[in-house]
C-alpha positions as CSV (number, residue, x, y, z in Angstrom):
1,X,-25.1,-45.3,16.2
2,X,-24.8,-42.1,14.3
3,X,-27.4,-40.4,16.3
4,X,-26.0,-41.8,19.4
5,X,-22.6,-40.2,18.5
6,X,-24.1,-37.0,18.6
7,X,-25.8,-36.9,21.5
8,X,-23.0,-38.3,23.5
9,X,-20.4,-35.1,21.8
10,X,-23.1,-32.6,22.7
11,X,-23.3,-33.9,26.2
12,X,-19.6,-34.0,26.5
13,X,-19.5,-30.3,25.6
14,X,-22.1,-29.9,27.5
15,X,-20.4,-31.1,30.6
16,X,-17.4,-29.4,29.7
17,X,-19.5,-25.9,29.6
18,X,-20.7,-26.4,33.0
19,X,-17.0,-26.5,34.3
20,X,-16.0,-23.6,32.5
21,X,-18.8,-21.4,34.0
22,X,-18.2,-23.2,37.4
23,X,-15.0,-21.6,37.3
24,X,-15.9,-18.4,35.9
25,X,-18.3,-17.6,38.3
26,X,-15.4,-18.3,41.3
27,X,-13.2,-16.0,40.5
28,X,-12.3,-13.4,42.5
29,X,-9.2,-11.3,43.6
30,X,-6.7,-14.1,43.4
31,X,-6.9,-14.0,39.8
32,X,-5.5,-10.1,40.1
33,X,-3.3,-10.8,42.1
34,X,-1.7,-13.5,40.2
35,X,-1.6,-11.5,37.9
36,X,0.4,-8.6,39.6
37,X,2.7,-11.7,39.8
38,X,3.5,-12.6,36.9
39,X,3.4,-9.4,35.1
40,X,6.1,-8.3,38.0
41,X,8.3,-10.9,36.7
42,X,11.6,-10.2,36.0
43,X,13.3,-13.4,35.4
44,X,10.6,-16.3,33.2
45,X,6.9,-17.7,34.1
46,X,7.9,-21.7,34.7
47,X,5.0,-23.4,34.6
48,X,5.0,-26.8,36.0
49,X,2.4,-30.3,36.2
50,X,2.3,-33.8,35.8
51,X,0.9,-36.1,33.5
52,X,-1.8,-34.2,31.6
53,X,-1.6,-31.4,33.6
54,X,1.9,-31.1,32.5
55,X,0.7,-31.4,28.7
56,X,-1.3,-28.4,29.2
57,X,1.1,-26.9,31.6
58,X,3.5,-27.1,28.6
59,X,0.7,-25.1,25.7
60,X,0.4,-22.3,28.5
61,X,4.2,-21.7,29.2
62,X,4.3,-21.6,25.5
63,X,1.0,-19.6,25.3
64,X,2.2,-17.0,27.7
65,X,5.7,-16.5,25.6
66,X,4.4,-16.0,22.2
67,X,2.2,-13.2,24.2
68,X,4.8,-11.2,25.5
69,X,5.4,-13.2,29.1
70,X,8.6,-15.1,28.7
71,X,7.7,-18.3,30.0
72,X,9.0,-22.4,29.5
73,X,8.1,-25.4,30.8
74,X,9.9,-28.0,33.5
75,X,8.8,-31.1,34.4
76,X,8.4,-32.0,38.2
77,X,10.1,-35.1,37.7
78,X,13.3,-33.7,36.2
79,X,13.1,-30.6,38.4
80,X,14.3,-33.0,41.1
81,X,17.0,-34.3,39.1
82,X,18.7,-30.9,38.4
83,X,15.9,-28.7,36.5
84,X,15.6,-27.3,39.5
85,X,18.5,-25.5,38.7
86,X,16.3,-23.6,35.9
87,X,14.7,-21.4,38.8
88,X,16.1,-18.3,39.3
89,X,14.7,-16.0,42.4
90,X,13.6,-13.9,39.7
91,X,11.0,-15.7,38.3
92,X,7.8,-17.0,39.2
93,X,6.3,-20.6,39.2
94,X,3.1,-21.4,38.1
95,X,2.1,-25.3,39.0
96,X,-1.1,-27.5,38.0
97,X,-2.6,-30.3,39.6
98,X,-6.4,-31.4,39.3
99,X,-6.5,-32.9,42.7
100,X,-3.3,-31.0,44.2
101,X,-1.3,-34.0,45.4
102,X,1.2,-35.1,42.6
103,X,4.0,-36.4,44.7
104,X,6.3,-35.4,41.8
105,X,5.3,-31.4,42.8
106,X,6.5,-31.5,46.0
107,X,10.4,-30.8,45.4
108,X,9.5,-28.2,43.2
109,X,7.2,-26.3,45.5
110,X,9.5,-26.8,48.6
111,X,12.2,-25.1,46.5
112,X,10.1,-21.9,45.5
113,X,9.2,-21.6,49.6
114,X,12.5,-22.1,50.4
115,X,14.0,-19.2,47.7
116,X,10.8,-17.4,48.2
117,X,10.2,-17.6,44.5
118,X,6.3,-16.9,44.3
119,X,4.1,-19.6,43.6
120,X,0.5,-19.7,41.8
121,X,-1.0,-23.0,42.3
122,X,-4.1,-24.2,39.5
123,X,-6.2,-27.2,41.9
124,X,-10.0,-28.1,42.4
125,X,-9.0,-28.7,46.2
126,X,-7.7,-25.3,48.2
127,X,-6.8,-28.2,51.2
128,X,-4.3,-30.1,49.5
129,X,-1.2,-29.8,48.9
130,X,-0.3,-27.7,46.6
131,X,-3.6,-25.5,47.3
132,X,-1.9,-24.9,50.9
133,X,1.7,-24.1,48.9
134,X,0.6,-21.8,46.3
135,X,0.7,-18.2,47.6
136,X,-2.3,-17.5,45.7
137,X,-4.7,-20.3,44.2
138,X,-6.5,-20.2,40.9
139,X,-9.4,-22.6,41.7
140,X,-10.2,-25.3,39.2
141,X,-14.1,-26.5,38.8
142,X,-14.5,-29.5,41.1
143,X,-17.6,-30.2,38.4
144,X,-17.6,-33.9,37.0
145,X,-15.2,-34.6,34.0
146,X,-17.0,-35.7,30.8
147,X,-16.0,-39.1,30.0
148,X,-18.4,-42.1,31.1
149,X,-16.6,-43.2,34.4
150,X,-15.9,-39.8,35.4
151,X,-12.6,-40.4,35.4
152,X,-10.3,-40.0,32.3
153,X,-9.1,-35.9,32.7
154,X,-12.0,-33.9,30.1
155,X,-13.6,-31.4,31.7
156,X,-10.8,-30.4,34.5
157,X,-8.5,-30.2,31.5
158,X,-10.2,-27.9,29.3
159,X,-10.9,-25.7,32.1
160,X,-6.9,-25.3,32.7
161,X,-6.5,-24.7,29.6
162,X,-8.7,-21.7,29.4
163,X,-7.3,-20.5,32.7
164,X,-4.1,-20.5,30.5
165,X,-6.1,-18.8,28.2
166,X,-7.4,-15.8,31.0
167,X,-4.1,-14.9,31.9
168,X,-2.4,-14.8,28.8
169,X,-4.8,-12.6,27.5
170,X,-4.8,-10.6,30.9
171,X,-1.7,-10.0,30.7
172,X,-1.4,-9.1,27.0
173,X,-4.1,-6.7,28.0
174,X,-2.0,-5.0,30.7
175,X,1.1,-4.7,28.6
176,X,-0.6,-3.7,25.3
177,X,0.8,-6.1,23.4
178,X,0.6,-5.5,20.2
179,X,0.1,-7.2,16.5
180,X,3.8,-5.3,15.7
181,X,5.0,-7.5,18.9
182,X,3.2,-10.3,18.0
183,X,5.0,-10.4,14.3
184,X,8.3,-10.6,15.5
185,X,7.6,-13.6,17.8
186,X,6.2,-15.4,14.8
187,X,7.8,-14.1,12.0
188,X,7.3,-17.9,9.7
189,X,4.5,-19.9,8.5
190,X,1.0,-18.3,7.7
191,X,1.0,-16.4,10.9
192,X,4.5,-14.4,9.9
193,X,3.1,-14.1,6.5
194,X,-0.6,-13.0,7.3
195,X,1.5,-9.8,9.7
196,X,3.6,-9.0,7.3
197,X,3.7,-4.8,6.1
198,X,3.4,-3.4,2.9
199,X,6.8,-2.0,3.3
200,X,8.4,-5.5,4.6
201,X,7.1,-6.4,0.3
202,X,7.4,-3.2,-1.6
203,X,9.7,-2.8,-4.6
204,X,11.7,0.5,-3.4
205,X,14.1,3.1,-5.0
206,X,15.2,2.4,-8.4
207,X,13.0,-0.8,-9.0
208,X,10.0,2.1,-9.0
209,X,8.5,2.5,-12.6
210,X,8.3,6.2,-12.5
211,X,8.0,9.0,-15.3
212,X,7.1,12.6,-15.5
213,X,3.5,13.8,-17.0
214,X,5.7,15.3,-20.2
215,X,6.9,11.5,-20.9
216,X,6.1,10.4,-24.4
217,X,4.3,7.0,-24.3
218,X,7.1,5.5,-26.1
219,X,9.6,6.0,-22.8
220,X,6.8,5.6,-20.6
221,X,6.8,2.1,-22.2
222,X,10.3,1.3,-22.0
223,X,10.3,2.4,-18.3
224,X,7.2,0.2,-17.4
225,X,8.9,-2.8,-19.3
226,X,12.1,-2.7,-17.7
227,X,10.8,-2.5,-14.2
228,X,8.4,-5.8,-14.6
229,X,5.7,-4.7,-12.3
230,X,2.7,-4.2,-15.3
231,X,2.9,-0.5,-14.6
232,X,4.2,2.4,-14.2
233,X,3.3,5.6,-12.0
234,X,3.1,9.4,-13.2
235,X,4.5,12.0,-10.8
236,X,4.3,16.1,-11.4
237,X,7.4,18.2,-10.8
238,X,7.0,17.9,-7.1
239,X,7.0,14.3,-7.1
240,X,3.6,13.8,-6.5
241,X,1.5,10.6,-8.2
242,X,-1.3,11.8,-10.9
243,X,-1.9,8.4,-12.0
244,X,-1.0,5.1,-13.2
245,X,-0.5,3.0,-16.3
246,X,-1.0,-0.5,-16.6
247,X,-0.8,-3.5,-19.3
248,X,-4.3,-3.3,-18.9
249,X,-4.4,0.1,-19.8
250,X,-2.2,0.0,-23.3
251,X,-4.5,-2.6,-24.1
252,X,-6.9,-0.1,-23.9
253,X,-5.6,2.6,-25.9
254,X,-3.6,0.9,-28.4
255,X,-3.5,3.1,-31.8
256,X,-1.1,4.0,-34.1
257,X,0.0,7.5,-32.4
258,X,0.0,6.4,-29.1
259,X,3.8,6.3,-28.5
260,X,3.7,10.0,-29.4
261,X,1.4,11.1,-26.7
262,X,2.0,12.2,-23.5
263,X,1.7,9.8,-20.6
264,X,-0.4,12.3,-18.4
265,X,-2.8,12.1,-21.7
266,X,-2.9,8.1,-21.3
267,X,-3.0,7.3,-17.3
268,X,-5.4,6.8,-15.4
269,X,-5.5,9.6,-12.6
270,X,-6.0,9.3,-9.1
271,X,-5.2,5.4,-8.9
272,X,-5.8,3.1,-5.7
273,X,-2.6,3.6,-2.9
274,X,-2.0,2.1,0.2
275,X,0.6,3.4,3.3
276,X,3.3,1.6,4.0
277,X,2.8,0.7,7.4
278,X,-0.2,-1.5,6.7
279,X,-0.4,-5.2,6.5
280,X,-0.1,-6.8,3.2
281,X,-3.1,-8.4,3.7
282,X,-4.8,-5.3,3.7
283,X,-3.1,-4.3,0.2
284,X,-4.1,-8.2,-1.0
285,X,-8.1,-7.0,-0.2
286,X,-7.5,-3.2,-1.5
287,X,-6.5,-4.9,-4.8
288,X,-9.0,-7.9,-4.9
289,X,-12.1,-5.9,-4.1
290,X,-12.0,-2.4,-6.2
291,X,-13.8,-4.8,-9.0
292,X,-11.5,-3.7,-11.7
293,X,-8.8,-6.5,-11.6
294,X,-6.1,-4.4,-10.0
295,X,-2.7,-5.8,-9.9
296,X,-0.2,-4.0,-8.2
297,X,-0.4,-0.6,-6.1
298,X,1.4,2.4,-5.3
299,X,2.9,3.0,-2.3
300,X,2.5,6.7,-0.9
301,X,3.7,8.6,2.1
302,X,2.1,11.6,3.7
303,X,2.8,13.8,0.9
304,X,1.3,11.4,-1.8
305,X,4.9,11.0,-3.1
306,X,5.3,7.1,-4.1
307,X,7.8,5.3,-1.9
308,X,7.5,2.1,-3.3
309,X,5.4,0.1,-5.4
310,X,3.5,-3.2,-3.8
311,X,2.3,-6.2,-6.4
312,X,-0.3,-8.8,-6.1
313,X,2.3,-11.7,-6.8
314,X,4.7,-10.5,-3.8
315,X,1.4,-11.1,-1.3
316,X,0.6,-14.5,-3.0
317,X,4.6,-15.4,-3.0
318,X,5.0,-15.3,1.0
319,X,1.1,-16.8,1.4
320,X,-0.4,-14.4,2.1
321,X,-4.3,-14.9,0.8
């Protein structure tokens, strides 16, 4: 039975494979112009199917908004019981049907012709219809779904899926949507975390350990306790960070006239930095991979002049690893 298993999931993504290269081999200018469509939207992209074309109608609508497209989902059933009062003659309407005759589309579509809201209709069959009330037609594969009886919705409903897929990406291509807009439409979870920027995490103004190259060690220490971070930075008269001290550092040098040396004598100089406006999982790798255990980095603007001062327990905190 276990080698049976197999072959039968290799043959059902086999199947599935054919449909999606069915369909990518027929496309042709109705995909553009769809897309002139819905990128021309002013109003929202309501997407619309029944049965499991409306659970993947429902993934694209919310596909398409986490990508820049404002888009939601009504189902052709309620439409005719008042959704219909969702449409506005500023959107656009995007409906799914495998075989393009789901009685439950046809209020839906009559409405868009009759407040010429434009329609984009996803069928295998250009004569049905939906195929003949869609002003342009994204054909589905008509190749055979994947199940044993040819019946149960596999193949047709992984190719709409990736159709989903095409114009979400198309149109986050045209925009240039960016990872900037993508953080602030998921700012939780792992997502929000793995986006978030050094300076959305940095320790800022007076939360800085900072002392001046002329510090004696014994201030230097007072000023690296009090902050918490297991460091602190020296800066020249200017401003300008000449190096770091860490707990790992002290360690290091521990003797019996340390306190009475200079911190510039004591740091190390030109320490690892990172720019604010990168991600924090950027400053998560910068410290993980310089092979020397580092902890916590300085944050630098243009004129190397620490802004703020980024630690490795602020990335883990939010999740981000």
């Amino acid at each position: 039975m276990k080698e049976q298993d197999i072959i039968s999931a290799k043959k059902t993504i086999e199947t599935e494979i054919i449909a999606l290269r069915e369909m990518e081999n027929a496309f042709d200018e109705s995909l553009s112009n769809a897309l002139d469509i819905l990128e021309n939207t002013k109003g929202r992209i309501v997407v619309t199917g029944m049965g499991k074309s409306g659970h993947i109608a429902r993934k694209i609508a919310a596909t398409l908004a986490s990508t820049g497209s404002p888009s939601f989902f009504v189902h052709p059933a309620e439409a005719s019981h008042g959704d219909l009062g969702m449409l506005t003659n500023n959107d656009s309407v995007i409906a799914i049907s495998n075989g393009g005759e789901s009685k439950e589309l046809s209020d839906i579509l009559a409405y868009c012709k009759r407040n010429n809201i434009p329609l984009i209709a996803m069928t295998k069959n250009p004569d049905s219809s939906l195929g003949k009330a869609g002003d342009y037609l994204l054909k589905l594969p008509s190749s055979a779904e994947a199940c044993p009886i040819g019946m149960a919705p596999t193949s047709s409903t992984t190719a709409t899926l990736v159709l989903g897929d095409v114009l979400a990406v198309a149109l986050m291509e045209r925009k240039g949507f960016s990872k900037i807009d993508y953080k602030q439409r998921h700012p939780g979870g792992k997502l929000g975390a793995m986006l978030k920027k050094v300076s959305d995490l940095m320790h800022t103004g007076t939360e800085m350990p900072l002392v001046n190259e002329d510090t004696l060690m014994q201030d230097a220490i007072l000023e690296m306790t009090s902050k918490r971070l297991g460091c602190v930075g020296i800066i020249n008269k200017e401003g300008i960070l000449q190096g770091i001290i860490t707990d790992g550092d002290l360690r290091r040098c521990l003797s019996i006239d340390v306190m009475n040396r200079k911190a510039s004598d004591v740091m190390t100089p030109n320490p690892k930095t990172i720019a604010p406006h990168l991600m924090a999982v950027e400053a998560l790798n910068l410290m993980n991979n310089t092979g020397k255990g580092i902890t916590q980095l300085f944050v630098i603007d243009e004129n190397n002049k620490p802004v703020g001062v980024i630690h490795i327990h602020d990335c883990l905190r939010i999740g981000v690893a």
